[in-house]
MDAnalysis code that builds the backbone (N, CA, C; Angstrom):
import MDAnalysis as mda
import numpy as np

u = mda.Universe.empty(330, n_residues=110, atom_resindex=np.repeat(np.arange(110), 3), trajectory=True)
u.add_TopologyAttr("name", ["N", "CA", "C"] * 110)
u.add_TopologyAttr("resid", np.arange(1, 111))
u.add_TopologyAttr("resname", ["UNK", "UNK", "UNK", "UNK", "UNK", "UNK", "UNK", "UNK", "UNK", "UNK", "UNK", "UNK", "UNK", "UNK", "UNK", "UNK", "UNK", "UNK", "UNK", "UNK", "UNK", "UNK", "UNK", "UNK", "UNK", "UNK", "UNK", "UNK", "UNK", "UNK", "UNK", "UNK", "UNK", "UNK", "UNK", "UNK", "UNK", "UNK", "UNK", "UNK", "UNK", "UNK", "UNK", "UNK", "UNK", "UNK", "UNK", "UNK", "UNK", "UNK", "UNK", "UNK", "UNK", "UNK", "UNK", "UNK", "UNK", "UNK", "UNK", "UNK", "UNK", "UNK", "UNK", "UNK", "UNK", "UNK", "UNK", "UNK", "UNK", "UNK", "UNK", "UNK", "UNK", "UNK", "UNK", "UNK", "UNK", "UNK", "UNK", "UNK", "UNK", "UNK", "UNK", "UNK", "UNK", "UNK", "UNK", "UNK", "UNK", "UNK", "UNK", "UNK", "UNK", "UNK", "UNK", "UNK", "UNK", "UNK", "UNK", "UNK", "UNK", "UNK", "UNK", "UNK", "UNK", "UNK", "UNK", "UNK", "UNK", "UNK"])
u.atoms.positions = np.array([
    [-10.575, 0.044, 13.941],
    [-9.529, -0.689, 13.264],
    [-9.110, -1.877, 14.106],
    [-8.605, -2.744, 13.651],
    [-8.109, -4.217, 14.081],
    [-6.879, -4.339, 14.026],
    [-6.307, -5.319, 14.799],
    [-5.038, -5.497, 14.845],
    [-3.891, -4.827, 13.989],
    [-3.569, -3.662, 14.055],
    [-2.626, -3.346, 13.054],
    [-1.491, -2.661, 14.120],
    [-0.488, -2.374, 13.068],
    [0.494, -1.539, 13.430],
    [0.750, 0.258, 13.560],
    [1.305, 0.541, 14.232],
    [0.764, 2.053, 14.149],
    [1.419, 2.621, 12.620],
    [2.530, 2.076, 12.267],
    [2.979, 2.540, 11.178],
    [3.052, 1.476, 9.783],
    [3.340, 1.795, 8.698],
    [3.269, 0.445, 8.034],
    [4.870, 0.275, 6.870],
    [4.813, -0.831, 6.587],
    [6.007, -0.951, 6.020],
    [5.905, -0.082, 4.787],
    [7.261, 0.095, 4.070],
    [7.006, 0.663, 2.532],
    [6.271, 0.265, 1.173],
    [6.303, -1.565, 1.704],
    [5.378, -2.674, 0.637],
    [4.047, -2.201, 1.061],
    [3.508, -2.111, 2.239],
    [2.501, -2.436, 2.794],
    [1.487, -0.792, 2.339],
    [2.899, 0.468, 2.390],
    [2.772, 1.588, 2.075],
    [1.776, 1.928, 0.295],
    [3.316, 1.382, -0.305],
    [2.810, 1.721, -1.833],
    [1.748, 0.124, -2.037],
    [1.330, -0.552, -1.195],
    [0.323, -1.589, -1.617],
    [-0.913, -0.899, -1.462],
    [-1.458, -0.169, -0.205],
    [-2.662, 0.557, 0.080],
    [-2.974, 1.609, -1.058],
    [-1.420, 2.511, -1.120],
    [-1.752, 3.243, -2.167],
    [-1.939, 2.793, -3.863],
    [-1.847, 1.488, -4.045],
    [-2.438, 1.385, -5.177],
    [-3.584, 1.339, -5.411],
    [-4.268, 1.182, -4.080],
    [-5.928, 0.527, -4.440],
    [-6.364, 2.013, -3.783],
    [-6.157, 2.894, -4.369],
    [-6.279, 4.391, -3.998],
    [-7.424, 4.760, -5.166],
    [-7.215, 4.008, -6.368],
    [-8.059, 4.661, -7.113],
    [-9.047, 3.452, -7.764],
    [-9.308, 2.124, -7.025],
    [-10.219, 1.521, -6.836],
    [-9.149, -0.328, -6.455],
    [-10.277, -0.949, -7.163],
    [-9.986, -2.372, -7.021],
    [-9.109, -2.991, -7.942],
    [-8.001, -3.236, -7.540],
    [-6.967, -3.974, -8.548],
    [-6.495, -5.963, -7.808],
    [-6.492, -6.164, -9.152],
    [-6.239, -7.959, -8.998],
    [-4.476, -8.061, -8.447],
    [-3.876, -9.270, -8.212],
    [-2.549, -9.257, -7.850],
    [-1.179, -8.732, -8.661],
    [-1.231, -9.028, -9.812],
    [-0.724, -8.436, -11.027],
    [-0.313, -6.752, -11.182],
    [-2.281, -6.531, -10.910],
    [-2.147, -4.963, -10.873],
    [-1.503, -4.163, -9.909],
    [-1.711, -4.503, -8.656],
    [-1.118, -3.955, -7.751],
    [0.511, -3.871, -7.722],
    [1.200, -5.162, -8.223],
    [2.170, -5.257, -8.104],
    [2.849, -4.070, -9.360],
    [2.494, -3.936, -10.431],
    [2.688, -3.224, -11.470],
    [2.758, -1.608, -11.021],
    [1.231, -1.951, -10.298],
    [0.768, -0.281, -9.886],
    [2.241, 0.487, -8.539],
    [2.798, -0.971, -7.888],
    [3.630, -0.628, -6.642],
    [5.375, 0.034, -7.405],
    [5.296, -0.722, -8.494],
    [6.288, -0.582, -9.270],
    [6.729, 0.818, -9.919],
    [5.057, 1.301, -10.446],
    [5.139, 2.770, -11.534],
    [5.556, 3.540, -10.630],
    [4.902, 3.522, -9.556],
    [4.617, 4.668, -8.110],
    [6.155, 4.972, -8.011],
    [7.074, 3.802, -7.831],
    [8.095, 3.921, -6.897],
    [8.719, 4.091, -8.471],
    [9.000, 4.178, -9.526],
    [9.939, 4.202, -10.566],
    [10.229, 3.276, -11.179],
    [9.801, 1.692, -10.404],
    [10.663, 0.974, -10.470],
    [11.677, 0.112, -9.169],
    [11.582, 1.542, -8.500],
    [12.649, 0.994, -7.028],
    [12.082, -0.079, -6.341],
    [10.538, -0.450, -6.004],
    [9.816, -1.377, -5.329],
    [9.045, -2.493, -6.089],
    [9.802, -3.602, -6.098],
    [9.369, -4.569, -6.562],
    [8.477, -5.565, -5.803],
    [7.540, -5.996, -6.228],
    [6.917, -7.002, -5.050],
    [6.800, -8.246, -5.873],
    [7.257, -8.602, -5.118],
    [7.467, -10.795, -5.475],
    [6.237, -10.993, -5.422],
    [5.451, -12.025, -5.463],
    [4.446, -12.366, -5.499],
    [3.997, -12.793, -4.289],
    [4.986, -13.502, -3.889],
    [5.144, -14.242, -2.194],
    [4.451, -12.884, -1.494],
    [5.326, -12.159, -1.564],
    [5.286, -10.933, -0.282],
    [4.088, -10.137, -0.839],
    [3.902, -9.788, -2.094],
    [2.338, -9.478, -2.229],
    [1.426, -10.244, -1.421],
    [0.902, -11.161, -1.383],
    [-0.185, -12.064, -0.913],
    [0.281, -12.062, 0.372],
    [1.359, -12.194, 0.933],
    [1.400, -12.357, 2.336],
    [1.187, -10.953, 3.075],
    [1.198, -9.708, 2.571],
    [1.138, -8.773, 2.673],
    [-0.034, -8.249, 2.428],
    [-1.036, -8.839, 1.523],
    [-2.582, -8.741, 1.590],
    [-3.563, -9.579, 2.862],
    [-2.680, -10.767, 2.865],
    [-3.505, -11.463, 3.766],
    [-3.817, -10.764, 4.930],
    [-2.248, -10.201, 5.425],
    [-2.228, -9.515, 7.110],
    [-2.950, -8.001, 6.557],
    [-2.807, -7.514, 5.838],
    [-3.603, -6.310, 5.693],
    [-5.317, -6.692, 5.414],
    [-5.620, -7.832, 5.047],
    [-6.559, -8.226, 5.157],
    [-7.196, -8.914, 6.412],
    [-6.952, -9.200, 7.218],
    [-6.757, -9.518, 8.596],
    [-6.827, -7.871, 9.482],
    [-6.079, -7.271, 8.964],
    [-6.233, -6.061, 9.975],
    [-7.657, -5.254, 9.319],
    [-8.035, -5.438, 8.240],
    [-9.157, -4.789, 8.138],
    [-8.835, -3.567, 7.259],
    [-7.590, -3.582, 6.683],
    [-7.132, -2.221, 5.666],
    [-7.871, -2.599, 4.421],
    [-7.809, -4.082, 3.868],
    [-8.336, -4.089, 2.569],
    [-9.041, -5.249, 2.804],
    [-10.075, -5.421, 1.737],
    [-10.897, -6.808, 2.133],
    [-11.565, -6.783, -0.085],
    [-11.292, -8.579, 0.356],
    [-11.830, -8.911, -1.388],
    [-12.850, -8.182, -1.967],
    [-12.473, -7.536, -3.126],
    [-14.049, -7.082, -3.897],
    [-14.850, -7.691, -4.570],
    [-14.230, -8.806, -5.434],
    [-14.286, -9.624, -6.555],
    [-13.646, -10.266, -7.001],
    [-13.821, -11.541, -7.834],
    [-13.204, -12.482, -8.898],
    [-13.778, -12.465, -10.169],
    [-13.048, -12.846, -10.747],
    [-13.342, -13.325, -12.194],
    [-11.983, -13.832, -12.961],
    [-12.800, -14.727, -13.889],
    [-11.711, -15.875, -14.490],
    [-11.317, -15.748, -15.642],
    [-10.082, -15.546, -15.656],
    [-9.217, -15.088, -16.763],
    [-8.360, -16.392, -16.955],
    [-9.050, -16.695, -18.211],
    [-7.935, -18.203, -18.743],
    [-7.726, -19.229, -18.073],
    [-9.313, -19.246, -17.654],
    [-9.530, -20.464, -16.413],
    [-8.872, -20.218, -15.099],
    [-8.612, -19.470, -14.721],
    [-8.211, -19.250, -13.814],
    [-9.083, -17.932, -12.756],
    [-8.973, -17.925, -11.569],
    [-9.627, -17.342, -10.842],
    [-8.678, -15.833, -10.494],
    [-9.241, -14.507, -10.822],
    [-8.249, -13.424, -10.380],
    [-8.801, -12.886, -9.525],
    [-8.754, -12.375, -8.056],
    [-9.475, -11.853, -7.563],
    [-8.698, -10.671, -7.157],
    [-9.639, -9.785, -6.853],
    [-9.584, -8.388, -7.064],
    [-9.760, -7.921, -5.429],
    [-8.981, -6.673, -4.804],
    [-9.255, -6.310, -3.537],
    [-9.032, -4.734, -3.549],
    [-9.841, -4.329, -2.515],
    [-10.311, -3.183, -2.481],
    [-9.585, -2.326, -1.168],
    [-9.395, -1.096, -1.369],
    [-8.963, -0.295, 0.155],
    [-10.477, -0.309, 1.134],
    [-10.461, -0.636, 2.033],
    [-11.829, -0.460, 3.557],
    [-11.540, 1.273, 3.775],
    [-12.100, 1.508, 4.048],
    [-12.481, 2.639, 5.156],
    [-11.164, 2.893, 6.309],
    [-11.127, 2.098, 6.914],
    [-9.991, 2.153, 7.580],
    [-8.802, 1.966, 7.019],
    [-8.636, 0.982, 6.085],
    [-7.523, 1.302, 4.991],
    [-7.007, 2.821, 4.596],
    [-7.948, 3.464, 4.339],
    [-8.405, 4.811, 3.366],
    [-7.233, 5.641, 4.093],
    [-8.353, 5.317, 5.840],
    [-7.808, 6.272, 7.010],
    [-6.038, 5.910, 7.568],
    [-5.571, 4.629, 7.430],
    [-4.323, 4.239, 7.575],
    [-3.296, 4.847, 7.025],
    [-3.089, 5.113, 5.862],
    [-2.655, 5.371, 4.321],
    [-2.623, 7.090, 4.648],
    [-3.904, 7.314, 4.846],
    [-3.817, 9.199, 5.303],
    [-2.663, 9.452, 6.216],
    [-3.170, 9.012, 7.608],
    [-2.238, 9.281, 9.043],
    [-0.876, 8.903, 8.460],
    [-0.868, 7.818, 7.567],
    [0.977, 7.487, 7.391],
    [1.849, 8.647, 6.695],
    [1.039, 8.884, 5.636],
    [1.205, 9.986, 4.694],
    [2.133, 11.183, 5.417],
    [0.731, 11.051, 6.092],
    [0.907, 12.695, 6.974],
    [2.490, 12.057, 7.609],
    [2.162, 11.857, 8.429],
    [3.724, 11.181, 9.503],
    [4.577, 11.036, 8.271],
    [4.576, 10.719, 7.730],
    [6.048, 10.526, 6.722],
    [6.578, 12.132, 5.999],
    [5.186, 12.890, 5.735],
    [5.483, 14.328, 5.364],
    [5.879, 15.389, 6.315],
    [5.899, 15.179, 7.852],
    [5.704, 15.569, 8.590],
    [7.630, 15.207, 8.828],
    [8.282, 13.618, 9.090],
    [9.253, 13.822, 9.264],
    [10.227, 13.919, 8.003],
    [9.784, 14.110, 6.691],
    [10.595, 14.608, 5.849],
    [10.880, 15.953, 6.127],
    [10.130, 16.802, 6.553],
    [10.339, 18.307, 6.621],
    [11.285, 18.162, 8.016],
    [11.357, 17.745, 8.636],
    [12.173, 17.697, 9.732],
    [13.590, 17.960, 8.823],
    [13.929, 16.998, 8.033],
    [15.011, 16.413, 7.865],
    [15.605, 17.659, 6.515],
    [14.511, 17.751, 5.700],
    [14.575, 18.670, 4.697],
    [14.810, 20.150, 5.268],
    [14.562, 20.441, 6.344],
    [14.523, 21.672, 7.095],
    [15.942, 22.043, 7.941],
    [16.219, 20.920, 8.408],
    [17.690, 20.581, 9.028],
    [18.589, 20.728, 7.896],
    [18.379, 20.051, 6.811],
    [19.368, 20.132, 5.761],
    [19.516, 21.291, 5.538],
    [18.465, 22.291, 5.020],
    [18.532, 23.605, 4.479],
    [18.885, 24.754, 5.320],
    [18.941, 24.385, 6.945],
    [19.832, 24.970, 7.987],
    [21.233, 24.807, 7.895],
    [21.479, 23.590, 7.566],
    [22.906, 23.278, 7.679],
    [23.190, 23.938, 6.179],
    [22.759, 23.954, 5.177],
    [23.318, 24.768, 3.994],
    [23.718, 26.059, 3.840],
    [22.867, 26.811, 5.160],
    [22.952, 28.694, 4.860],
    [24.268, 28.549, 5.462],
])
């Protein structure tokens, strides 16, 4: 893996996990970041793309394809391998300190 962070933001979170079940264009992802979260996570467009670029840079996701929709160019990006593996380890770590917290709570309840 390349330059990345050990952990990743929540955009950066539900962005990997959209391209979980293949290659989605900018639109999609943003839609796909939206269903996931309810609604609660919106992504601007700005922070989409700037948020692909550096994840594209670190080597999490890299372009799959284009094609032109209404003259226009959509291109499409894919989770890497190391993406795949990023997205896992976070998972885990995030399930790992929910039970902390969920476990503490249900101590403090008895």
């Amino acid at each position: 893996m390349r330059n990345q962070s050990p952990t990743l933001t929540e955009s950066q979170y539900f962005l990997l996990a959209a391209l979980l079940d293949g290659p989605l264009h900018g639109y999609g992802i943003i839609k796909a970041t939206e269903q996931a979260t309810d609604g609660r996570l919106r992504l601007a467009v700005g922070t989409l793309y700037g948020a692909l670029e550096r994840l594209e840079r670190a080597g999490l996701v890299e372009a799959d394809h284009e094609e032109i929709v209404d003259g226009r160019a959509r291109r499409y990006y894919r989770l890497t391998d190391d993406g795949g593996a990023m997205l896992q380890r976070e998972a885990l770590r995030l399930q790992q300190a929910a039970a902390v917290v969920i476990g503490r709570a249900r101590t403090a309840e008895a």
